[in-house]
Structure formats: structure tokens, C-alpha cells
N, C-alpha and C positions, 0 to 999 in steps of 0.2 A: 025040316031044315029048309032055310028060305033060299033062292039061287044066290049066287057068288057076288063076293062085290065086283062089280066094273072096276077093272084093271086099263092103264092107258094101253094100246097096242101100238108099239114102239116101233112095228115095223110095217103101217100103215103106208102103202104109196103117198106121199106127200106131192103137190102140186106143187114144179119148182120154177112158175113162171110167177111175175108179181102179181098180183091185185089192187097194189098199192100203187102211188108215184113214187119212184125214184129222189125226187128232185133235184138229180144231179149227184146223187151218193150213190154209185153202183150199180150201173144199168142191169146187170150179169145175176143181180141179187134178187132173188124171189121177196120180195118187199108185203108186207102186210098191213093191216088197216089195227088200231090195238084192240078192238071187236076181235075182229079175224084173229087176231095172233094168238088172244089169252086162249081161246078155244081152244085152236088147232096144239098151242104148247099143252093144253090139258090131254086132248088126244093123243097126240102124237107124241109123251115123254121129252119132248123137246125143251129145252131152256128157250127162255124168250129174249131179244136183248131189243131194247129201243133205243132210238137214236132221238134225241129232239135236238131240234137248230132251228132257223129262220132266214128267209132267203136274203137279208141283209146284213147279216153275221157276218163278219170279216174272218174271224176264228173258224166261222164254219164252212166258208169260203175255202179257207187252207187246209180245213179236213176230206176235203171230197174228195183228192187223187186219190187217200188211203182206203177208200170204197174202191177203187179200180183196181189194187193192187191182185196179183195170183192167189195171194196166201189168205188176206183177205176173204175173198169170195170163195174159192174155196171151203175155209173154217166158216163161213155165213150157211153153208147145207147144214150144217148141226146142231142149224139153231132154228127158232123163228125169230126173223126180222121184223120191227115194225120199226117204220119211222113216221116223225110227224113233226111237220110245219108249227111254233109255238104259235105261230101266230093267225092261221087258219084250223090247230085245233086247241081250242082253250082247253080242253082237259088234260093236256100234258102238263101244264101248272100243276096239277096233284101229284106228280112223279119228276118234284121238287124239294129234295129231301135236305138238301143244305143251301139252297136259294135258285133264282130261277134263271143263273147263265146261263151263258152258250157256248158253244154246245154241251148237251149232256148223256151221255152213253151210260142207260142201266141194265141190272140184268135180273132176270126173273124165275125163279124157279121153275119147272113145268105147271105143277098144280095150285099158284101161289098170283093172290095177283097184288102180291109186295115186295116192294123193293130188297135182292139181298144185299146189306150193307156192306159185306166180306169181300165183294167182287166192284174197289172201284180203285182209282189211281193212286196206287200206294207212293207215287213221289210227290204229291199232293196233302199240305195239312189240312187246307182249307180246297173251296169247289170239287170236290174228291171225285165228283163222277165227269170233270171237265178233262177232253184231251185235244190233244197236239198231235201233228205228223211225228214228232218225236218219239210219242207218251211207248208205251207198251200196250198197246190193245191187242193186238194180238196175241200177246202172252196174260190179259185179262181174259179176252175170250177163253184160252186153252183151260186156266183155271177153271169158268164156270163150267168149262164142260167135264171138268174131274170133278168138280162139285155134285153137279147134278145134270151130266148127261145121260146114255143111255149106256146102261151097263152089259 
């Protein structure tokens, strides 16, 4: 009998300072590069969640207090973060699942490096992963993490 399968070890110390830039969404947030993330969310049993915006987004402009908020950063330990500039990383275009606004908040399995459809703005028919200071993210975030946090 051959050893065991590699299991994620869910209770790895995780490094909770960024690597990433911020660019003005949540200083407080251990930010990730989406290299960095998919990895660490495959180590770490972590869900992944990405932010893409661009620094001339008006929408994404009026997103960025809710990066500051307590509850916010906070429910951001539960996850990995990555965020990424569209327009400094073109490959966030691939993780363009119903076109390529702004902003777009997706979120990721741990072991998965595909979008889960289930987890995007349910008051949304259309831009489904697009949100507002209004939206519910926080209550998207909690879901992914009954989805597929660490149990």
C-alpha cells in the first residue's frame, strides 16, 4: 500500500501580512498575488475570493470603504484574498464569467481554480459577480464559507 493522499492541513499557520498591494481595498487584509492564493487556498483548505477593479473605476472607487469596514476584514482571515488591478493584470480577464465589469468579487473553492457560480449577487440578473456598498458581501462571503470553508 502506497503512503496516503496529501490532505490540505487546514490548520497550517498562515501568514496574515499582504504580499499583495492593497490598492486602496483594505490595508488590514493579508492581500495575495492569484499565484499565491490558488496555492496557499489549496494548502490551506481555504476558499479563495478575488477582487478585480481598476484604479479608474468609479464603482470601484465607492467599493473601497467596505474593504475597511470591522466585519469585513475580519470574515477576509477565512479566506484567501487576492486582488488584481484589470488592468495591470490582464489575466484577470479569464475570471470573466458574464463580461468583464467592474468591479468583480469571485470566489473559489480551496482545491478549484474555477469560478463557483453559486456564490455571486443574488439581487443581480445580469453582472452577477458585480457589487455596491449596498450589495450583500458579507453575507456572500459567510455563504462561501458554509460552502466550502474549513470544517
Amino acid at each position: 500500500m502506497g503512503p496516503a493522499p496529501e490532505r490540505p492541513n487546514r490548520d497550517k499557520p498562515r501568514v496574515d501580512v499582504a504580499t499583495a498591494p492593497s490598492h486602496g481595498f483594505g490595508e488590514e487584509i493579508a492581500w495575495r498575488t492569484l499565484e499565491e492564493g490558488l496555492a496557499e487556498a489549496k494548502s490551506s483548505g481555504r476558499p479563495l475570493m478575488l477582487l478585480v477593479h481598476a484604479s479608474w473605476c468609479k464603482q470601484c472607487k465607492r467599493l473601497k470603504p467596505s474593504f475597511a469596514g470591522k466585519d469585513l476584514t475580519e470574515l477576509s482571515r477565512e479566506f484567501v484574498m487576492v486582488n488584481a488591478d484589470q488592468d495591470e493584470s490582464p489575466w484577470a480577464l479569464k475570471y470573466a464569467p458574464d463580461g468583464p465589469y467592474l468591479p468583480r468579487i469571485l470566489f473559489f473553492p480551496p482545491d478549484s481554480t474555477a469560478v463557483d457560480a453559486s456564490l455571486s449577487n443574488t439581487k443581480r440578473a445580469k453582472s452577477r459577480y458585480f457589487y455596491t456598498p449596498q450589495d450583500d458581501l458579507i453575507g456572500t462571503m459567510q455563504k462561501a464559507l458554509t460552502l466550502h470553508g474549513k470544517s
